[in-house]
Structures are given as structure tokens and as C-alpha cells.
C-alpha positions in Angstrom: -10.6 4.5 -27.3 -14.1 5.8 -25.8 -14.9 3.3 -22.9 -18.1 1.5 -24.0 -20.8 2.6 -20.7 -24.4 1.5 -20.0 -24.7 2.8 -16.3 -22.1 5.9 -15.3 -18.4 4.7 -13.9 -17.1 6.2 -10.8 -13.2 6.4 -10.5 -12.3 6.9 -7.0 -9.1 6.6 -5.0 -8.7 7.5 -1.7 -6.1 9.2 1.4 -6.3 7.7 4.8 -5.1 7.5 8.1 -3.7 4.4 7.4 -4.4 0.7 5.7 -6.9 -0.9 8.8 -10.1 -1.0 7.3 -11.4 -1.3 10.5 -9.8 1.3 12.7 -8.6 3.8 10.3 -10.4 6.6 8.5 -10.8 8.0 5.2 -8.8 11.8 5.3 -9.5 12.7 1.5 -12.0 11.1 -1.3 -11.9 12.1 -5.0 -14.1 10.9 -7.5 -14.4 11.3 -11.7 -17.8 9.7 -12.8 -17.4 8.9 -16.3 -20.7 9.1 -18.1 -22.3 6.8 -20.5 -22.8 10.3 -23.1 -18.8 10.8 -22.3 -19.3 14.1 -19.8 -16.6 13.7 -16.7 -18.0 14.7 -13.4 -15.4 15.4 -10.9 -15.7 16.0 -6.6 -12.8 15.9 -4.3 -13.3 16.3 -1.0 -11.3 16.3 2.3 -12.9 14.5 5.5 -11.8 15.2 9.4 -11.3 11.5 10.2 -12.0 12.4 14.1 -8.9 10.5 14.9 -5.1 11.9 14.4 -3.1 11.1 10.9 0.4 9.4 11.9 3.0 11.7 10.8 4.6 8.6 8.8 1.1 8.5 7.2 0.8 12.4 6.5 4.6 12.1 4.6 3.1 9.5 2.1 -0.3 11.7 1.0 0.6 15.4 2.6 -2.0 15.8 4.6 -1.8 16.6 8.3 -4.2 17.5 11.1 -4.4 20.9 10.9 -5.3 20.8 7.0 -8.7 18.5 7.9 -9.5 20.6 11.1 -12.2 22.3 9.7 -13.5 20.1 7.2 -16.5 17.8 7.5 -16.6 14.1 9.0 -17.6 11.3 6.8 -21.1 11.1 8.7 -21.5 14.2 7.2 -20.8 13.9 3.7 -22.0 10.4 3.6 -25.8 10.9 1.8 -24.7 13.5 -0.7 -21.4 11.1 -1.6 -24.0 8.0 -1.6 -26.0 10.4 -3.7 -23.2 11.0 -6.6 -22.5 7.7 -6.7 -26.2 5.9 -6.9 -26.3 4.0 -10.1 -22.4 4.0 -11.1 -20.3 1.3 -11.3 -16.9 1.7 -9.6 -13.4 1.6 -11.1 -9.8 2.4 -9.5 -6.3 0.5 -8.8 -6.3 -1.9 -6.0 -9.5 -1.1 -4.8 -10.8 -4.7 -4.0 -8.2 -4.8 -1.0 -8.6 -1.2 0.3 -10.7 1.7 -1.3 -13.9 -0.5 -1.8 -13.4 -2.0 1.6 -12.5 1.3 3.7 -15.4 3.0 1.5 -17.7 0.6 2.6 -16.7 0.5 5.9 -17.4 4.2 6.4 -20.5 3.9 5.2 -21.5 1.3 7.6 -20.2 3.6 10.3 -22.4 6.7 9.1 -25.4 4.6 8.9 -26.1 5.2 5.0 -27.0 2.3 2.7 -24.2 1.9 0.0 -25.0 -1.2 -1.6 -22.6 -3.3 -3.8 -24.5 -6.0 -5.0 -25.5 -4.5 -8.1 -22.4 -2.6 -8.8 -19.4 -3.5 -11.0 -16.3 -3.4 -9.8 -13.6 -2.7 -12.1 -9.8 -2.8 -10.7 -6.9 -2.0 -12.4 -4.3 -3.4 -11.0 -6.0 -7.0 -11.2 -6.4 -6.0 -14.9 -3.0 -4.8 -15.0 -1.4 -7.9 -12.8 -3.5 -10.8 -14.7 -2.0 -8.9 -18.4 1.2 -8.9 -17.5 2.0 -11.9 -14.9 4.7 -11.0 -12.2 6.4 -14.8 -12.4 10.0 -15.8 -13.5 8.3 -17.1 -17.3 6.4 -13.5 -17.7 10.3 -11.8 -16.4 12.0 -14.5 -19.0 10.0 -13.4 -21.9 9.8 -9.6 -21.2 13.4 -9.2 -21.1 15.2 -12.0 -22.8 12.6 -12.6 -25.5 12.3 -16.1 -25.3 10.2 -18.8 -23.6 11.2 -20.3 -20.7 11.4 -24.4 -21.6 11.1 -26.8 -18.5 9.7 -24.1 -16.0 9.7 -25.0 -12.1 12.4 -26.9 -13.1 15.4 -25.8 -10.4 18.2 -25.9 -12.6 15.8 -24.3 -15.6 15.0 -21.6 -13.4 18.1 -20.4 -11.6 19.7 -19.7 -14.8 16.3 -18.3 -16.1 17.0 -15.8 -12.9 21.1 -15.3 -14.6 20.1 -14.2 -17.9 17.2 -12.1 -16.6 19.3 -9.7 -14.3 21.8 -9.5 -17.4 18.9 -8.3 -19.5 17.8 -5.9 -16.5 21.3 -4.3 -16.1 21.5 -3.5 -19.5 18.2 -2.3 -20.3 17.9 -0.2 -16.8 21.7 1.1 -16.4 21.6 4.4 -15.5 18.1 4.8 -14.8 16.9 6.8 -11.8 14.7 5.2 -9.8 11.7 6.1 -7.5 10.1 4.1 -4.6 6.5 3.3 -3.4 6.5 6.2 -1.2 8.1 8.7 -4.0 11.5 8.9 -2.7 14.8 8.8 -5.0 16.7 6.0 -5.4 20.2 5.8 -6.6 20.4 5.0 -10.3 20.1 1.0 -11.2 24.0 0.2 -12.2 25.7 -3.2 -12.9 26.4 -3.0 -8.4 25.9 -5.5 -6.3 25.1 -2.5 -3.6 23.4 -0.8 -5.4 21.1 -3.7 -7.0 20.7 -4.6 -2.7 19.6 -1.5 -2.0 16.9 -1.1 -4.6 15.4 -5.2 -4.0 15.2 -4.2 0.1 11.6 -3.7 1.6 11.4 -1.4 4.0 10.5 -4.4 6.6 12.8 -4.6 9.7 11.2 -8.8 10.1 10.5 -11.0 7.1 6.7 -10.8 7.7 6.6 -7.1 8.2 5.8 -6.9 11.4 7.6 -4.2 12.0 9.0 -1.8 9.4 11.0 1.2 9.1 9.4 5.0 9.0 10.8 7.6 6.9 13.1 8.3 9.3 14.1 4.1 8.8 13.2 3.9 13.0 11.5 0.5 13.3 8.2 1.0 13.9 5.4 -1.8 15.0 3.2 -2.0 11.3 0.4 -4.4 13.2 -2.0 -4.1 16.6 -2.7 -1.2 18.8 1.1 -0.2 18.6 0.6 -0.3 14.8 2.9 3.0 13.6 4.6 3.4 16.9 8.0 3.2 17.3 9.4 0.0 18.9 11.4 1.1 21.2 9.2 3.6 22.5 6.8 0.8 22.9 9.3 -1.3 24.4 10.5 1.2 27.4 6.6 2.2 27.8 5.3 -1.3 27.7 7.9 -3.7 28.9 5.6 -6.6 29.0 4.4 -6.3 25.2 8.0 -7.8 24.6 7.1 -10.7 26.3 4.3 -11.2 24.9 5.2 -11.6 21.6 7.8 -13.6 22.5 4.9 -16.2 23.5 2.9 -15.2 21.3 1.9 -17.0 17.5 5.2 -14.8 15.9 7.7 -16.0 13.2 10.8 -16.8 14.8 13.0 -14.0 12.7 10.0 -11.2 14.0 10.9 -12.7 17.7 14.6 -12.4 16.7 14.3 -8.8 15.1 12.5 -7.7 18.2 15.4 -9.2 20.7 17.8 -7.2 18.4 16.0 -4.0 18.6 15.6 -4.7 22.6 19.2 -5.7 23.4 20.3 -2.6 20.7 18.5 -0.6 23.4 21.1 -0.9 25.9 23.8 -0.2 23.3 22.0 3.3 22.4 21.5 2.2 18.9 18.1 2.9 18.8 17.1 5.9 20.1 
């Protein structure tokens, strides 16, 4: 179905250095401007970010330092991108918590007027999540085909949760699946293990706080140690242990991060 335009639609995702709006940078920008008459306008552009791309960061998008060396800063491109995108409305997935946000931020930074007050922002994946709700009724319906009577109900629910990993073993059995990041997982089968290894987040604490790398080495995923390993951190910085341990942390992040500091003396970690 043609998309029904009165002002041109800019599609835009971008690569960064990582997810802080306010300390990160934009590495990459592509944009497809849909226009009202139906013609596609595409640009895609890298951008030196003047700050180094974590090597966690550059095995998620593919790009490294030495690819952005020689291309231009975002002060650079800023007016001609500002340019392209005067008049059009903007469109992507999850772009009210990071693309429109980092976008903007750049901007700011370069000292070029990009306005959003008269802009629509469309955003799949609010689309996409409001469609098809991610609640225990929505999971009830989808793969059991019936309605969930007496939701919220503890009882209700907890068996609700029985017949819908039944329906997802059978319906998924065999099926290969990928991560966030791209990397293969084993296959979904009617295993325990297996079934634990595919519901684990990559966290190391229940709030994230710290996570694993690709190379599952805890690594600090907040602050000015945000992407740095914690052990590394740890025998640098002795004092940021204590720290947190005053500081406003969850208990399990404070317990995590004895774990990973006694584990130190054990060579776990290394």
C-alpha cells in the first residue's frame, strides 16, 4: 500500500559510539526521504565522531576507527543534512529513545537549527509494540488461541504462563535462533538449558549495571567507566569499589561487584 504523504518522510537510523545521548557520537547516518509524488531519495554517510568507537561497540555495527579516519565530523555535515531534511517528517524504529534524541543532540553541538516542533514523528516500534502488546493476555492469545479469563489473577496467570511455554515449544522446536547483537543461538528445544540460555540477558546485575562484552567479560554499562572492563577498573581505581558500595546501588549490583572483586583474587577474572 502507497503511504498516503502531504510533506516528504525521512527514514533515518543511525550507528554510534554508543547509547549516551549526551557523551556519545553519531559514527554513520542513513537517510531514505520518501516523497509525497512516491520518488525515494537516499544519502548515507559516515561521520568521524572525534572520540574513539569501543571495540564492543564496533562488533555490533562494524565500524572501527580507522574506517571514519578520514571522513567528515558532524559540524561538518550538519547544514547540508539540516538541508535534506528541511520540511520532512521523520520515521524509524525506536527513534523516540535514541536516534531523534542523539540527532538532535548533534545538532545542538554543531550549532545548526534542527527544529522538531513542526515535525511528525513516526516510530515503529511504538506502532509495532501498541499492535501487538508484549503482556501474558497478548502471549495467551497468540499462541494458545484463547482469551485469558480472570487476568492478574495469580493462580489465572501462572497456569496462563504453563500452557504458553507448551504452545512455544511446539511451535519453535527446532528453530535456530539469533540474538540482539546477531549472534547464533542454539536451536529452541523442549530443554530446560537450552530454554535458560536463550531467556538470559547479557546483564552480569539485575539492573544492568554491568554486563557482559562479546567476549562475556563484565564490563561497567553506566558512568565514566561505561564499556570498561570491571576488573580493569577495579585494580586501576580501587576506590570506585567503595564507592559504589555507598553509593545509591541495588543490593544484587553491590553483590555482583563483591563477586567480581573477591573472583579477582581467585584469577577468575582476568
Amino acid at each position: 500500500m502507497k503511504i498516503n504523504l502531504k510533506n516528504p518522510l525521512a527514514f533515518f537510523d543511525l550507528e554510534s559510539t554508543g547509547t549516551d545521548i549526551m557523551h556519545d557520537r553519531i559514527v554513520e547516518i542513513s537517510v531514505v526521504k520518501l516523497l509525497p509524488n512516491g520518488e525515494r531519495q537516499t544519502r548515507t554517510k559516515r561521520i568521524n565522531p572525534t572520540i574513539p568507537i569501543p571495540a564492543e561497540v564496533t562488533a555490533i555495527h562494524g565500524i572501527s576507527d580507522t574506517d571514519i579516519a578520514d571522513a567528515p565530523t558532524f559540524k561538518q555535515i550538519a547544514k547540508s543534512l539540516a538541508d535534506f531534511l528541511k520540511g520532512a517528517d521523520l520515521a524509524g524504529f525506536n527513534i523516540l529513545r535514541f536516534d531523534v534524541p542523539m540527532l538532535v543532540e548533534e545538532f545542538l553541538r554543531a550549532g545548526v537549527d534542527f527544529n522538531l516542533q513542526n515535525r511528525k514523528i513516526i516510530d515503529l516500534q511504538r506502532i509495532y509494540h501498541l499492535m501487538e502488546p508484549r503482556t501474558l493476555s497478548a502471549a495467551y492469545k497468540f499462541y494458545c488461541g484463547k482469551e485469558l479469563e480472570g487476568a492478574h489473577s495469580a493462580e489465572v496467570d501462572t497456569l496462563a504462563c504453563l500452557e504458553v511455554l507448551e504452545a512455544q515449544i511446539e511451535k519453535y522446536d527446532g528453530v535456530e535462533v539469533k540474538d540482539t547483537r546477531g549472534n547464533v543461538l542454539k536451536p529452541v528445544a523442549n530443554d530446560m538449558a537450552i530454554l535458560n540460555e536463550l531467556s538470559l540477558s547479557r546483564n552480569v546485575d539485575l539492573m544492568g549495571r554491568m554486563v557482559y562484552d562479546d567476549k562475556n567479560v563484565p564490563v561497567f554499562n553506566f558512568g565514566k567507566h561505561k564499556g570498561k572492563s570491571v576488573v580493569e577498573v577495579l585494580k586501576a581505581e580501587p576506590s570506585y569499589y567503595d564507592w559504589m558500595m555507598k553509593g545509591d546501588f541495588a543490593l544484587n549490583t553491590k553483590q555482583e561487584l563483591t563477586r567480581i572483586k573477591l573472583s579477582m583474587a581467585t584469577n577468575l577474572f582476568k
